[in-house]
N, C-alpha and C positions, 0 to 999 in steps of 0.2 A: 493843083494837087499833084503831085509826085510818086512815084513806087517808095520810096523811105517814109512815105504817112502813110501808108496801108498795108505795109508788111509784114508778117511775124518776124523777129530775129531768134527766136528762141525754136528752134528746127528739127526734126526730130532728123537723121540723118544714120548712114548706112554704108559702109564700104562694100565696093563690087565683090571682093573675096569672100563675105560674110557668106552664110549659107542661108537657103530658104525656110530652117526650121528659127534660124537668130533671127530673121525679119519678121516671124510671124509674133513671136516673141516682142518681139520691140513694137511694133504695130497692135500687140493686143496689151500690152503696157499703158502705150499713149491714148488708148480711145476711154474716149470718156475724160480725158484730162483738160481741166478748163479754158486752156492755150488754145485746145483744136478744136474748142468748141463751135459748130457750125463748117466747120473745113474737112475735106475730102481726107479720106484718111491716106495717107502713103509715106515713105521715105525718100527723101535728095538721098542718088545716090554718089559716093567720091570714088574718084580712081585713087593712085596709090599718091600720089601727087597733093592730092586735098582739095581736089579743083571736081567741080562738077563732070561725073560722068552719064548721068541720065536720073531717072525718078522710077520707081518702085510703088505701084498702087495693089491695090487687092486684087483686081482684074490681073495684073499678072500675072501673080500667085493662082489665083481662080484657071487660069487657062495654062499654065504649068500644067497642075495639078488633071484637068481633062486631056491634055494631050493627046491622041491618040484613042480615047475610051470613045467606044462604041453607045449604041444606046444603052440602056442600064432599066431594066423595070422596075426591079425594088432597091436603090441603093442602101445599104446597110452600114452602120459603125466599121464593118470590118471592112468594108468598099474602099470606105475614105482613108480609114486608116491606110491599108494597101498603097492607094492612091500618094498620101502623106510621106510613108515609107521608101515611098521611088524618086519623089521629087527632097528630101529632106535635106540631102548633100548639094544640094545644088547650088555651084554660087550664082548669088544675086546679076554678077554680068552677064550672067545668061536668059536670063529669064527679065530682066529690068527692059524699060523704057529708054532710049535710048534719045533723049530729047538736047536735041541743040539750040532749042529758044529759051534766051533768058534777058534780064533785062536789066538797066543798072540801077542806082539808088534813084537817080534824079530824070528814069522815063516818067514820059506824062503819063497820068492815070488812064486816058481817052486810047492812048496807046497799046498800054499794057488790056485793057480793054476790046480793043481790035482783036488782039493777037487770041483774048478767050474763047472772040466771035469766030473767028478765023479758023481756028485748031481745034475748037470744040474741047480746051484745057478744063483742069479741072484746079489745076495751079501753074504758076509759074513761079522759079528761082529768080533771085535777085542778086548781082555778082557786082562785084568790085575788083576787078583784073581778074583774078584765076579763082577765090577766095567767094565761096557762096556765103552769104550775109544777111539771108534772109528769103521768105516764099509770102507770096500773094496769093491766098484764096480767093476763088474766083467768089463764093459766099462771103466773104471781107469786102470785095471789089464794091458787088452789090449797094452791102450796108454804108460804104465809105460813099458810093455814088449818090444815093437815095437818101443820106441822113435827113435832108430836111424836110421828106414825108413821114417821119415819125417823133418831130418836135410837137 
């Protein structure tokens, strides 16, 4: 089995310049959407180029967003709000994942596997020269590996 049999190609996707209030946007768009069903929510993000620049999870955004905050004993709507208001301009190259592992159509699955073990991923892109083509959920990985405990 190969990364082109376990991949989505349908991706949800994110340019570096975008700002952190359009990824949250995009991100609360796709959840829930039957494509990502089971998969780690986040965006591939592209430089300006179209070429993988790094990945955009929630955890991000989540630790954007605490930067610097102290402890907090009652956080409040207007907390977060504040909090949402300081990070909202921010573009995505700032704050993104800057991941240089990816893998082509035709790495083995055992591989692409390694690398989940290894990096503690949550996904990885799938590229073809410069040109991302696709992402493997590490929850895809799983059910691709294990089908024939659920026949």
């Amino acid at each position: 089995m190969r990364a082109k049999d376990v991949m989505v190609s349908d991706i949800p996707v994110i340019s570096t310049k975008n700002t952190v209030a359009e990824a949250v946007r995009i991100l609360k768009s796709n959840f829930g959407d039957e494509s990502f069903l089971n998969a780690a929510p986040g965006l591939v993000v592209l430089n300006d180029r179209g070429a993988l620049a790094g990945i955009l999870t929630p955890l991000s955004i989540i630790t954007a967003l605490l930067e610097g905050v102290g402890a907090v004993s009652e956080p409040d709507g207007r907390f977060f709000a504040d909090l949402c208001e300081r990070v909202k301009d921010l573009p995505i190259e700032e704050i993104m994942e800057h991941q240089a592992i990816s893998v082509t159509e035709d790495a083995l699955v055992t591989d692409v596997a390694d690398l989940f073990i290894k990096h503690r991923f949550q996904r990885v892109p799938v590229v073809d020269g410069n040109k991302v083509v696709g992402i493997i959920y590490r929850s895809r990985l799983l059910f691709s590996m294990t089908e024939s405990l659920t026949v």
